[in-house]
N, CA, C and O atoms as a MOPAC input file, in Angstrom:
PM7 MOZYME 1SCF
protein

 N   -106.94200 1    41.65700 1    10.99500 1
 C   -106.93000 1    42.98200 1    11.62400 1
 C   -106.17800 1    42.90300 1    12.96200 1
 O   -106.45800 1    41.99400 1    13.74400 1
 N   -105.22900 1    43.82200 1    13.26300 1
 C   -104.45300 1    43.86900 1    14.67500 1
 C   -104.76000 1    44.65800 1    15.32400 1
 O   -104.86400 1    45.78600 1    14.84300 1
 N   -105.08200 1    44.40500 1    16.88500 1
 C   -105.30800 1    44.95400 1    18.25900 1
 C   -104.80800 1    45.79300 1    17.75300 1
 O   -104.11800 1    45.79300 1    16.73300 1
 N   -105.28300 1    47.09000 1    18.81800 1
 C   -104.50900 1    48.01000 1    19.27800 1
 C   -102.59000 1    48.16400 1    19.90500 1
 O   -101.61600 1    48.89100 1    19.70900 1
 N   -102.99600 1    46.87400 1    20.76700 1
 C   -101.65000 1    46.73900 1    21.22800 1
 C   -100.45900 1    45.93800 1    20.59300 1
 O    -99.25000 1    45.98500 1    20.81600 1
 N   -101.23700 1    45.16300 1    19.69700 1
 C   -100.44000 1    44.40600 1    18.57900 1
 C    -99.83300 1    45.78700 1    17.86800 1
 O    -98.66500 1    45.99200 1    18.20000 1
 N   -100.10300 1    46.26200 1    17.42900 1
 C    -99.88500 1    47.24400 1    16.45500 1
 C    -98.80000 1    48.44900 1    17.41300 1
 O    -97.62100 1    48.47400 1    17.05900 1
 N    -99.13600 1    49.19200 1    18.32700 1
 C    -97.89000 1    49.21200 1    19.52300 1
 C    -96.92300 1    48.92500 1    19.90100 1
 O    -96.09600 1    49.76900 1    20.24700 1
 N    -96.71500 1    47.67800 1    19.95900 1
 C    -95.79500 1    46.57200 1    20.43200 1
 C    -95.17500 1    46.12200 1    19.00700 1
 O    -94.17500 1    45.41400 1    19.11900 1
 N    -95.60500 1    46.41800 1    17.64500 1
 C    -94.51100 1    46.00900 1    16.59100 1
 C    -93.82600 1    47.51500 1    16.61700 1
 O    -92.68000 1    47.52400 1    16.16900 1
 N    -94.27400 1    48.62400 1    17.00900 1
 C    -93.12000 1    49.69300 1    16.66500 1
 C    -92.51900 1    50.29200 1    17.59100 1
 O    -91.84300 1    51.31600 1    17.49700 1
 N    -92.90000 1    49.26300 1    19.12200 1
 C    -91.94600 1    49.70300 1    20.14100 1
 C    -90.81900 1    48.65900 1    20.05400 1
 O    -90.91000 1    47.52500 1    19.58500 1
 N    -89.54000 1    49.36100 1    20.69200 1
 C    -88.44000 1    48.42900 1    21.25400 1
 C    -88.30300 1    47.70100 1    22.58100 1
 O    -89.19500 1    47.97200 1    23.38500 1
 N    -87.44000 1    46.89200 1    22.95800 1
 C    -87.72600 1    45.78100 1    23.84200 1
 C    -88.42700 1    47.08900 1    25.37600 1
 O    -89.40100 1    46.97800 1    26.12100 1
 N    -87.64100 1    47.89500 1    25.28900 1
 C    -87.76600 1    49.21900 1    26.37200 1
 C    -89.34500 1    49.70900 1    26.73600 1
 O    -90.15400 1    50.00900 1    27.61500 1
 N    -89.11500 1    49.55500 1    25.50400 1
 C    -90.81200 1    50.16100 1    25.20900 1
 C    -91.81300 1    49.25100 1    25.02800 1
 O    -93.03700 1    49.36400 1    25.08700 1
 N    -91.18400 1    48.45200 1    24.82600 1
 C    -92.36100 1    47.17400 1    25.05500 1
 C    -92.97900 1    46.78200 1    26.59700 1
 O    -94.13700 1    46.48400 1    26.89000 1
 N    -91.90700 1    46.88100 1    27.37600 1
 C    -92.12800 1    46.62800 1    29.06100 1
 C    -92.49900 1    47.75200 1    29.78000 1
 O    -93.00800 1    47.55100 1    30.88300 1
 N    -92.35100 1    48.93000 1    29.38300 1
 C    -93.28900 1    50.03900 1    29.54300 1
 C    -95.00800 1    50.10500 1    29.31000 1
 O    -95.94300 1    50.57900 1    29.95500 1
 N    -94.88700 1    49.45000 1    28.17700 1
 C    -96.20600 1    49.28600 1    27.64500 1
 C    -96.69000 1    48.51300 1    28.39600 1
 O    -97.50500 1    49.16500 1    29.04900 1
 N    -96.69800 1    47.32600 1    28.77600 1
 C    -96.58800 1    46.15000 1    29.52600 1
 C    -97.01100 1    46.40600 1    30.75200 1
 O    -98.02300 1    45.91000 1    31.24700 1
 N    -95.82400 1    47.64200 1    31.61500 1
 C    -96.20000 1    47.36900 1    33.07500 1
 C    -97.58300 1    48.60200 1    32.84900 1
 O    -98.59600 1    48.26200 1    33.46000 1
 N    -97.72100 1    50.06700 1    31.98700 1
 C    -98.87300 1    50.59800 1    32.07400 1
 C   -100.13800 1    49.83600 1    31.48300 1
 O   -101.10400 1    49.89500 1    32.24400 1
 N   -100.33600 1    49.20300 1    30.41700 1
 C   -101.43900 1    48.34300 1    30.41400 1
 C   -102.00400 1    47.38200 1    32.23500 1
 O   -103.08100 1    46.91600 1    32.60700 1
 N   -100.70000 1    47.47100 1    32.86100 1
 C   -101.15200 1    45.69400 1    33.89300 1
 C   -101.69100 1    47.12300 1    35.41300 1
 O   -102.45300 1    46.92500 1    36.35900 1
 N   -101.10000 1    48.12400 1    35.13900 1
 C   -101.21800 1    49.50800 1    35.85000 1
 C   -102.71700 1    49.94100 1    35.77600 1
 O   -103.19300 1    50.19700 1    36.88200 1
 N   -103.53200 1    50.07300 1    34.75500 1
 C   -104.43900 1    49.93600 1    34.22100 1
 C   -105.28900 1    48.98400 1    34.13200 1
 O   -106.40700 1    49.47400 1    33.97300 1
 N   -105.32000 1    47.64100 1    34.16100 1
 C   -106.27700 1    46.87300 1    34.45100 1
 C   -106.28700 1    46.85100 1    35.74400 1
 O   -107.49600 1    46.98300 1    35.93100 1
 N   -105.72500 1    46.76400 1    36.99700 1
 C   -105.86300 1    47.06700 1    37.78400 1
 C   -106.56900 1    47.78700 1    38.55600 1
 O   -107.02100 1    47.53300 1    39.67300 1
 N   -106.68500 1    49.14300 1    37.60700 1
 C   -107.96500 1    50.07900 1    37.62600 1
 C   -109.00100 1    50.00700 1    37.22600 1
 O   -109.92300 1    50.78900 1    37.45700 1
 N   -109.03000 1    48.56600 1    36.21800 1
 C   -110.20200 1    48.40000 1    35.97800 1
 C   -110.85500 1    49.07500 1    34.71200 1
 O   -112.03900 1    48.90600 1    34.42000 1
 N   -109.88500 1    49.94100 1    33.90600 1
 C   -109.95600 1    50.83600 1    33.02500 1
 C   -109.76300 1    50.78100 1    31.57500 1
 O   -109.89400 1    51.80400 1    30.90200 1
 N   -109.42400 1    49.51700 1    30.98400 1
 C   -109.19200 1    48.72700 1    30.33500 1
 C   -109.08300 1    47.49700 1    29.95200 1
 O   -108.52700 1    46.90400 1    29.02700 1
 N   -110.11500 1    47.06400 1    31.39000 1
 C   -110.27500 1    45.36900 1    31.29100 1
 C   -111.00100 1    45.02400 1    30.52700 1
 O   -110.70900 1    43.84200 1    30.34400 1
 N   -112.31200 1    45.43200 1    29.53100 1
 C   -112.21800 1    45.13200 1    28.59900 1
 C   -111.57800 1    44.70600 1    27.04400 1
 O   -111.76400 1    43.76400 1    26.27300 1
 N   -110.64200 1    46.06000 1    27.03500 1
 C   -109.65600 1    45.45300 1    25.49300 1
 C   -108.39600 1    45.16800 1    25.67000 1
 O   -107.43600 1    45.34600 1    24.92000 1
 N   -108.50600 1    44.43700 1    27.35000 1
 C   -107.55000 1    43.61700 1    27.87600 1
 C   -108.05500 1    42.14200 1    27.47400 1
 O   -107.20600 1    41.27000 1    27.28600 1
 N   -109.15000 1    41.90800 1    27.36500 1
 C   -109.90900 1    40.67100 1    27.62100 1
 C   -109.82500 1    40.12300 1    26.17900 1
 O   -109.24500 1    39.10400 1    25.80300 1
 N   -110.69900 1    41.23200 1    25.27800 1
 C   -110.46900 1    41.03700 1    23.84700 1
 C   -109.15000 1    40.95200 1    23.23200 1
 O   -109.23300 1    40.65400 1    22.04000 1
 N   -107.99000 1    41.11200 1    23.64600 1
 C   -107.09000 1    41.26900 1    22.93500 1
 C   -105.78500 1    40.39900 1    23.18000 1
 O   -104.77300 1    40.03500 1    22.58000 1
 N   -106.39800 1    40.28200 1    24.40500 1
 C   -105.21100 1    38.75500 1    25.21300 1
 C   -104.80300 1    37.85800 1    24.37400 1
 O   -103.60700 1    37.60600 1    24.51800 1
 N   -105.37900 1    37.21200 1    23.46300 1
 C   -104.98900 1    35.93100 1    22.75800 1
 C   -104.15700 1    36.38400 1    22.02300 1
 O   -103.03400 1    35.94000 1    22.25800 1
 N   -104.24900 1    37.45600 1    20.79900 1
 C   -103.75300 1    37.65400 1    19.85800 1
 C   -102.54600 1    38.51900 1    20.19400 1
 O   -101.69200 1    38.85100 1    19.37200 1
 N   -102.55600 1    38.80200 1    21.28700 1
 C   -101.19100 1    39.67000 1    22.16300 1
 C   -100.81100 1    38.72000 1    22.79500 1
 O    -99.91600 1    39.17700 1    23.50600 1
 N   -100.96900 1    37.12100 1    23.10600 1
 C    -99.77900 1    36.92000 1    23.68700 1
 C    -99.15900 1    36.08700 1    22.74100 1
 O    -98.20300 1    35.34900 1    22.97900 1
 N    -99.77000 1    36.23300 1    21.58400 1
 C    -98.96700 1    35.45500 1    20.63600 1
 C    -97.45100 1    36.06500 1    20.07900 1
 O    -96.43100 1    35.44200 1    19.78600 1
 N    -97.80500 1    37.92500 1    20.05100 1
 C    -96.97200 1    38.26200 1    19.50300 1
 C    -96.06900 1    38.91500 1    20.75400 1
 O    -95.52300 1    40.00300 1    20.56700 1
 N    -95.94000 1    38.27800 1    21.93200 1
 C    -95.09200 1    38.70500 1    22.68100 1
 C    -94.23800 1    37.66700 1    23.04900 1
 O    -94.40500 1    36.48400 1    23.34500 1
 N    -92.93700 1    38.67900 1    22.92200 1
 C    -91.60900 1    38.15200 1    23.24300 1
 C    -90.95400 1    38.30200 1    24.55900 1
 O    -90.51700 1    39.33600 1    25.06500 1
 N    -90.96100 1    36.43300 1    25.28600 1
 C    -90.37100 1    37.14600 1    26.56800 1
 C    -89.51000 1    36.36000 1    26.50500 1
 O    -88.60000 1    36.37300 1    27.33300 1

């Protein structure tokens, strides 16, 4: 089964991938998603391309 953001990040482009990227890091910041930041870290940084 794939994250949320796994699933995001296969049908964005590189553009949209770093968008995604800087509002997710925009957002934990706030504290507003540090949970299925936490859960989802491993399996998202597998499928990220830097």
């Amino acid at each position: 089964m794939k994250c949320l953001k796994e699933i995001l990040i296969d049908s964005l482009d590189e553009a949209g991938q770093k968008n995604l990227d800087n509002f997710l890091k925009e957002r934990v910041k706030k504290r507003e998603v540090k949970i299925l930041v936490k859960k989802s870290s491993d399996g998202f940084r597998k499928t990220k391309r830097d």
